[in-house]
C-alpha positions in Angstrom: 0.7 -12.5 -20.7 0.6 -9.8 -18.3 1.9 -5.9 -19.2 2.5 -2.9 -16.8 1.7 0.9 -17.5 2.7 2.9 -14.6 1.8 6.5 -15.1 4.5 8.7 -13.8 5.1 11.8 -16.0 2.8 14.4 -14.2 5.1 17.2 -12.4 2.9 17.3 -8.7 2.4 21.5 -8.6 1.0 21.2 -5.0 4.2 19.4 -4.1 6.0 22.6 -4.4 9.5 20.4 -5.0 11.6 20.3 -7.6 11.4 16.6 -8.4 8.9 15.0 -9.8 5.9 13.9 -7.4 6.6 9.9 -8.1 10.1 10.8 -6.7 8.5 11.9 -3.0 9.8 10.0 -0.5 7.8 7.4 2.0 9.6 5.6 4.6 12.7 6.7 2.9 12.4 5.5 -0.5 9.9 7.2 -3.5 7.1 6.3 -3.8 6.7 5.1 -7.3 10.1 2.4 -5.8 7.3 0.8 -3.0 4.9 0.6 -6.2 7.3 -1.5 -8.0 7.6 -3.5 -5.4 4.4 -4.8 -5.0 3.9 -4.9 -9.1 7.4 -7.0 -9.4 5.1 -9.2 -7.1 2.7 -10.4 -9.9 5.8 -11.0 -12.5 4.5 -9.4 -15.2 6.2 -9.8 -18.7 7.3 -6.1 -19.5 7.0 -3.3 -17.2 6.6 0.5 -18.8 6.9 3.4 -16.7 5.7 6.6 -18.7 7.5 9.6 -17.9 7.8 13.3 -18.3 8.5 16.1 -16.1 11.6 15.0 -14.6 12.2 12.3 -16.6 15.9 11.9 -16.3 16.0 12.1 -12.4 13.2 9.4 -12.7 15.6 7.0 -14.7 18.1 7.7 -12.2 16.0 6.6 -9.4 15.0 3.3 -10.7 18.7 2.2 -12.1 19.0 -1.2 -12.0 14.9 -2.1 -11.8 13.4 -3.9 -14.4 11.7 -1.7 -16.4 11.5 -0.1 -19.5 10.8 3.7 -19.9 8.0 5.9 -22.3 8.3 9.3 -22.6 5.3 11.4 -22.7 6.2 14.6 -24.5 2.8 16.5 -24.0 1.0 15.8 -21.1 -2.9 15.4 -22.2 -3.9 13.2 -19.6 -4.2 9.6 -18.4 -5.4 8.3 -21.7 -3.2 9.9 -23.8 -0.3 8.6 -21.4 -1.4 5.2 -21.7 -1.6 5.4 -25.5 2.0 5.7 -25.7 3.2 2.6 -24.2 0.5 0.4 -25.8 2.5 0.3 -29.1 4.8 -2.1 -27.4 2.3 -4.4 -26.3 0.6 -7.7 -27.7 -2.9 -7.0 -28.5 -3.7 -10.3 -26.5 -1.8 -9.6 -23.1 -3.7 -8.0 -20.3 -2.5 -4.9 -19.3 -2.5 -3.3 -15.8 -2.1 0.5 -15.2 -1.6 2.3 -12.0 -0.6 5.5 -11.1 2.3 6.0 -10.3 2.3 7.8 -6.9 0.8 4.6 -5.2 3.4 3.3 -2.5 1.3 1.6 0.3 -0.4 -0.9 -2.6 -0.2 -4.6 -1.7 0.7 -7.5 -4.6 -2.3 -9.7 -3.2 -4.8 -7.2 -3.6 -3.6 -6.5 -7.3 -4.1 -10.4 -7.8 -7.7 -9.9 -6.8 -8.3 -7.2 -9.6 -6.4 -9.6 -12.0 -9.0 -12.2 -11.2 -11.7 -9.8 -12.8 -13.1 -11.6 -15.5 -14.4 -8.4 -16.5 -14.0 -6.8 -19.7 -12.8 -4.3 -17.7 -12.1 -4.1 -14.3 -11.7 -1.5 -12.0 -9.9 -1.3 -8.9 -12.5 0.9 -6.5 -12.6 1.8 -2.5 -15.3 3.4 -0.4 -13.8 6.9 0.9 -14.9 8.7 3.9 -13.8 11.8 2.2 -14.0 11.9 -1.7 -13.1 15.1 -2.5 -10.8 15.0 -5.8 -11.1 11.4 -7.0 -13.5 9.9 -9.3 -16.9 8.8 -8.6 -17.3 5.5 -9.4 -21.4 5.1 -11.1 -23.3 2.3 -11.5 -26.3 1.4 -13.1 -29.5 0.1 -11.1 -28.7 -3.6 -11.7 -25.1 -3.0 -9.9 -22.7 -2.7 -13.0 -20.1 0.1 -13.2 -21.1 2.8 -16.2 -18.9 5.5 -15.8 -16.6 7.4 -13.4 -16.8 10.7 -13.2 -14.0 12.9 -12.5 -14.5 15.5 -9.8 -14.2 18.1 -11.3 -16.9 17.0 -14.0 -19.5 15.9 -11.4 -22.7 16.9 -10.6 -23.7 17.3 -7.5 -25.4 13.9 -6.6 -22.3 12.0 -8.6 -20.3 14.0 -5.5 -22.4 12.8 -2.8 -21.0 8.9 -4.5 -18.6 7.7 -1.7 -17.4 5.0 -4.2 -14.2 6.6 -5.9 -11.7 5.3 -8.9 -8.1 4.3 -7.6 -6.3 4.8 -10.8 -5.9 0.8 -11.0 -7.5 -0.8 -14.3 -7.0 -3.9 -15.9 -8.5 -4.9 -19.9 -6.7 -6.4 -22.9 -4.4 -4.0 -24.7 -6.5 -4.8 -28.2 -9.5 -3.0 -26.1 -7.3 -0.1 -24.4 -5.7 0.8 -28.0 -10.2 0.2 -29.2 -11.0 2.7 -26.5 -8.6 5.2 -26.4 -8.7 6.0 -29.9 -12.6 6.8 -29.1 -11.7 9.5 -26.2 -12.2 12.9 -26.7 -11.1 15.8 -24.7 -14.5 17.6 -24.1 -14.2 18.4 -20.2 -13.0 20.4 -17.8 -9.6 19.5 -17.9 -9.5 19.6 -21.4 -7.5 16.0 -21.4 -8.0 12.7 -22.6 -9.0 10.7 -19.3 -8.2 6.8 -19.5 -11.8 6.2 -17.1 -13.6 7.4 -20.6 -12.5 4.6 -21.3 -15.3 2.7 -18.8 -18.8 4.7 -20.8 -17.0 3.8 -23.9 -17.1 0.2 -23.1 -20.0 -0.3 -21.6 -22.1 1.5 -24.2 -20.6 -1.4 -26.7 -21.7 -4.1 -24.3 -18.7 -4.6 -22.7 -18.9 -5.9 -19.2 -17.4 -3.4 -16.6 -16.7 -5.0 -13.3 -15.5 -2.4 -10.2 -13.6 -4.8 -7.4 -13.5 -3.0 -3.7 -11.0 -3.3 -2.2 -11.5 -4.4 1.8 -8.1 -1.6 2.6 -8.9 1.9 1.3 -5.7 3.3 2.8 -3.4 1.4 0.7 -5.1 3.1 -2.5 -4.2 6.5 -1.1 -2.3 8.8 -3.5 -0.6 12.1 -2.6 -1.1 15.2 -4.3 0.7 17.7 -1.7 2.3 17.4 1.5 0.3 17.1 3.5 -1.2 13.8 1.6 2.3 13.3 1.5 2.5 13.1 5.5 -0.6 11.1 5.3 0.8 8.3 3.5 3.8 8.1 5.3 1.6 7.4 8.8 0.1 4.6 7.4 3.6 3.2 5.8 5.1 3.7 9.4 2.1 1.9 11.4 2.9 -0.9 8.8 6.0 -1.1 9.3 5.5 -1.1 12.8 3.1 -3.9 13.1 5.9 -5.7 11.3 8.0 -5.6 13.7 6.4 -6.2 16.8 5.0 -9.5 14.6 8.5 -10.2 14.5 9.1 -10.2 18.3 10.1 -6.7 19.0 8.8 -4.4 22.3 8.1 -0.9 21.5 7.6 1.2 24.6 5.9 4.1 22.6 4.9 2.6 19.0 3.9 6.1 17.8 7.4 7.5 18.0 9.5 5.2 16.5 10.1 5.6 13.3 11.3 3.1 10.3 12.5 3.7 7.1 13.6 0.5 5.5 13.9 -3.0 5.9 13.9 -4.4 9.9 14.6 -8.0 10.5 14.0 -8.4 14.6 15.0 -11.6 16.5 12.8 -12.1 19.7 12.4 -10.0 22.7 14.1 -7.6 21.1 13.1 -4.0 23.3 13.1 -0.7 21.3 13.0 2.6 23.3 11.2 5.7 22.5 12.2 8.1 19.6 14.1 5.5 17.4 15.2 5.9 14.1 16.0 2.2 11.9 17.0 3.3 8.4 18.4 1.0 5.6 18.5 -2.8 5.8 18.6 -3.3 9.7 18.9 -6.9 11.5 18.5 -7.3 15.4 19.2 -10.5 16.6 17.3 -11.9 20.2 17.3 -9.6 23.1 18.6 -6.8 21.6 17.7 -3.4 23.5 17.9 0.0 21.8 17.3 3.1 24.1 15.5 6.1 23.6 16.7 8.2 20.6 18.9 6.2 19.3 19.8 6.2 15.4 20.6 3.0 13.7 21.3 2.8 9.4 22.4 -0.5 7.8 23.2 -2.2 11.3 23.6 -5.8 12.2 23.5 -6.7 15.6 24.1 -10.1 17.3 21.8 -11.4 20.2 22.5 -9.5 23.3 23.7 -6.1 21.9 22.4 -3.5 24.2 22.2 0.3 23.4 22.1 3.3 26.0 20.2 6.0 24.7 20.7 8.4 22.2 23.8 6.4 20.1 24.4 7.1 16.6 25.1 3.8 14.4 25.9 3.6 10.7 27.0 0.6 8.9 28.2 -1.4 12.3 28.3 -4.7 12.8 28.6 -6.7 16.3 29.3 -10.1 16.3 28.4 -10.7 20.0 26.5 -9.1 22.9 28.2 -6.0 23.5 27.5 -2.8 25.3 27.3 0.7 23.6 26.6 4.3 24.7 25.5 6.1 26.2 25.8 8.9 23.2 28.2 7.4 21.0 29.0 7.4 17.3 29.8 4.5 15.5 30.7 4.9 12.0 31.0 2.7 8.5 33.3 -0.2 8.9 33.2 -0.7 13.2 33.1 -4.3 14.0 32.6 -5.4 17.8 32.7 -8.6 19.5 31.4 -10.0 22.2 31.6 -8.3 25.7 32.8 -5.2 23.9 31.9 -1.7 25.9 31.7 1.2 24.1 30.8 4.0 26.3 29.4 7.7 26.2 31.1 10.1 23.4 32.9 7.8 21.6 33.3 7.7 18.0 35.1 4.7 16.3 34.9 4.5 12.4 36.3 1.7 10.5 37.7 -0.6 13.5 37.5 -4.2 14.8 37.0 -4.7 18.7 38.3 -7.9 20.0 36.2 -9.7 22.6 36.4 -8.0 25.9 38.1 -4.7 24.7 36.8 -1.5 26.0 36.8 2.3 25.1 34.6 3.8 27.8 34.2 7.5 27.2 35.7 10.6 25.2 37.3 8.6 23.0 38.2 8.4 18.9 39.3 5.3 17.6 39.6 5.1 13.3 40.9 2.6 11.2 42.4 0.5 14.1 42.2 -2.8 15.2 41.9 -3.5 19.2 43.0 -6.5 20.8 41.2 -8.7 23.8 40.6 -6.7 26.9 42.7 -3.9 25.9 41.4 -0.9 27.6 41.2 2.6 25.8 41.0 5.5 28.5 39.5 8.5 28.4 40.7 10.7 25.4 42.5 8.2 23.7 43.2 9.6 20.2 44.5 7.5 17.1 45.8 9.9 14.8 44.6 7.9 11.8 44.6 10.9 8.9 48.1 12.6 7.9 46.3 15.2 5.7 46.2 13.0 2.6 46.0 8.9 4.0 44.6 6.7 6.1 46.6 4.9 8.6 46.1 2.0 10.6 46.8 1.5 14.4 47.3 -1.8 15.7 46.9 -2.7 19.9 47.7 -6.0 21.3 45.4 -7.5 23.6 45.3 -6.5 26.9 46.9 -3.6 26.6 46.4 -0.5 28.8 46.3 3.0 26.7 46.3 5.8 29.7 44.2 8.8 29.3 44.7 11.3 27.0 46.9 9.8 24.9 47.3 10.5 21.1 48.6 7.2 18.7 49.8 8.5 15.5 49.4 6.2 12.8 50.6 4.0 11.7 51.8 2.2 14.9 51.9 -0.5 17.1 51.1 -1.0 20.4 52.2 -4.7 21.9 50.5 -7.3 23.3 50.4 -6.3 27.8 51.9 -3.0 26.7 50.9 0.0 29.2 51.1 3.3 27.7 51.6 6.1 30.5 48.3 9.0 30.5 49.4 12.2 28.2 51.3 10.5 26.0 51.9 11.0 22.1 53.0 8.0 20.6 55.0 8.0 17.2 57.2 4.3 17.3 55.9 1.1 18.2 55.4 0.0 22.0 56.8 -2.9 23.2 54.8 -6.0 24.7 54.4 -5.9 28.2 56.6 -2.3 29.0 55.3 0.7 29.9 56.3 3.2 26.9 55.3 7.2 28.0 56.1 10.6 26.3 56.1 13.7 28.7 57.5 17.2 29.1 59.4 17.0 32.8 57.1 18.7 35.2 58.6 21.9 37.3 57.3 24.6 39.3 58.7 27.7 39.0 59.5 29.4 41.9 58.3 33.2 42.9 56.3 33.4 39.9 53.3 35.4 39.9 50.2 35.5 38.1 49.8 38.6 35.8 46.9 41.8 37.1 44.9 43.8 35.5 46.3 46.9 34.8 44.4 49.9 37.1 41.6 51.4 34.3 42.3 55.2 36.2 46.0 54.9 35.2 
């Protein structure tokens, strides 16, 4: 049997936020979600997450995840945090704790700890800087007997580059043995779950620490700029992903992910892009620079001009988009589709071939085959309190700066003249216009200013 105890009641001061620090985001998500991740990995039996400060927004954030939740009324430390999920545990089932602000944690190195035969068994890693974690000690033959916390080192433990992660693994029987052993003599004044290590090893207990070959996927975050920290290493991940995958990115550095990326070969991404959400590019897709894509799927071929805005779209052949468009929830395009620069289209389909080249806003519509929407075509989709749809027929011809008030219908081959404001359906193949008669007036003068000395 295998138990989780993720510790995630502590409040993060430094943070300076008003959620708790488990809550911070990385790539987009919190980071105690990434942890779950990679512990949903090992599939445990029970998972307990042990909150506190911010304990309902917590819940809130892990809806619908597996896990069951502890409250930690007073906060005393890691040992008396662990001590109240144990109760729920078979004295027999190994138990794993982590902390809970761990996001970049893989599942395979977790299976190494688990391997421990160990009484005990620490997760450890060799840190350029130390400052703040645990020292991890060990005795002349090798074996672990003690960590230290920093602030309850001496000045030789400090120089120990060998730090505590946070990750341990023993039997709960031995947790509940130890923990009801720790005292709260330190600086802290808190019951500290790696007393738990001096404890065990003075009774003979074997204590096994198991470095880990990635220190930077033990990192924790503390403030911001830790914060920061973690999220460069979740983005060069991610990025490496990617380009695994197939994809070209012309500056690596800049592009930034936060979500899932599914990528298709010789897919090209430009400089300063954004891919938030669950994002699928199929082959030869091309994304230019400083473009923003969330919860996008985009068939083989798609290309992007730079600096397009994309939310919840959907092409369903190679199409052409931008540059600077907005493409909202709901936009469908087929194949050989041109969207061009500052058009916005939310909640439409595209047949193949249609086109809305510039200055454009086309909502809750449906386009036919190679119609052709000119320059500040309008549909008039909102009536102050619905939604209604306009319909063109393929290869029809909408003139420029034309408004379509929904609902309405524009036939298959219909031609509507530039300047128009449609109200009634268009028949196929006519050409339906509405205009004021144009007139000069005659003799008509423009108006002066009047003399300032009058």
């Amino acid at each position: 049997m295998l138990d989780i105890i993720i510790l995630a009641a502590g409040d993060g001061k430094r943070m300076k936020s008003s959620r708790p620090k488990v809550l911070q985001p990385v790539g987009g998500r919190p980071m105690l979600d990434h942890l779950l991740d990679a512990v949903e990995g090992l599939q445990p039996d029970r998972s307990q997450v042990v909150i506190g400060a911010g304990a309902e927004m917590v819940r809130q954030a892990l809806a619908g995840r597996a896990v069951e939740f502890v409250t930690q009324e007073q906060r005393l430390g890691t040992g008396h945090a662990a001590m109240q999920a144990l109760p729920k545990i078979d004295p027999q089932s190994r138990v794993l704790i982590l902390p809970g602000d761990m996001p970049l944690i893989r599942t395979e190195t977790l299976q190494h700890l688990l391997a421990s035969e160990a009484d005990l068994a620490v997760l450890s890693f060799i840190a350029d800087d130390p400052d703040g974690y645990g020292r991890v000690v060990r005795a002349a033959d090798g074996a672990v007997s003690a960590i230290v916390e920093h602030k309850d080192a001496s000045r030789e433990q400090r120089a120990i580059h060998e730090v505590n992660s946070g990750v341990m693994c023993a039997r709960a029987g031995a947790w509940s043995d130890w923990l009801n052993r720790v005292g709260a003599d330190n600086a802290q004044g808190e019951y500290y779950l790696t007393d738990c290590i001096g404890i065990a090893t003075a009774a003979g207990q074997r204590v096994a620490a198991v470095v880990a070959d990635d220190p930077e996927q033990l990192r924790g975050a503390n403030d911001r700029e830790q914060l920061a920290e973690l999220e460069q290493v979740h983005q060069a991940r991610s990025r490496r992903s990617i380009m695994a995958q197939g994809a070209t990115l012309a500056d690596p550095s800049s592009v930034h992910i936060c979500g899932s990326v599914q990528c298709g070969r010789d897919v090209w991404i430009g400089p300063g892009v954004m891919l938030a959400g669950n994002i699928t590019l199929g082959d030869d897709v091309s994304i230019g620079p400083g473009c923003v894509l969330t919860d996008c799927d985009l068939a083989a071929g798609t290309r992007l001009e730079p600096y397009c805005v994309l939310d919840g779209v959907r092409t369903i052949g190679a199409c052409t988009i931008g540059p600077f468009a907005r493409l909202r929830p709901g936009t469908e395009l087929s194949s050989g589709v041109k969207i061009g620069n500052f058009v916005e289209i939310k909640n439409a389909r595209f047949a193949p071939g249609a086109k809305a080249s510039h200055l454009t806003y086309v909502g809750d519509a449906e386009i036919g085959e190679r119609a052709n929407l000119g320059a500040g075509t309008i549909t008039c989709n909102y009536d102050g309190a619905n939604k209604h749809r306009t319909r063109i027929g393929a290869d029809a011809f909408v003139g420029s700066n034309t408004a379509l008030v929904a609902p309405v219908t524009i036939g298959e081959g219909a031609t509507i003249g530039a300047g128009s404001v449609v109200t009634h359906a268009a028949p196929k193949g006519q050409l339906t216009l509405s205009r004021a008669r144009q007139k000069t007036v005659e003799g008509w003068q423009r108006p002066r200013k009047r003399d300032s000395n009058v």
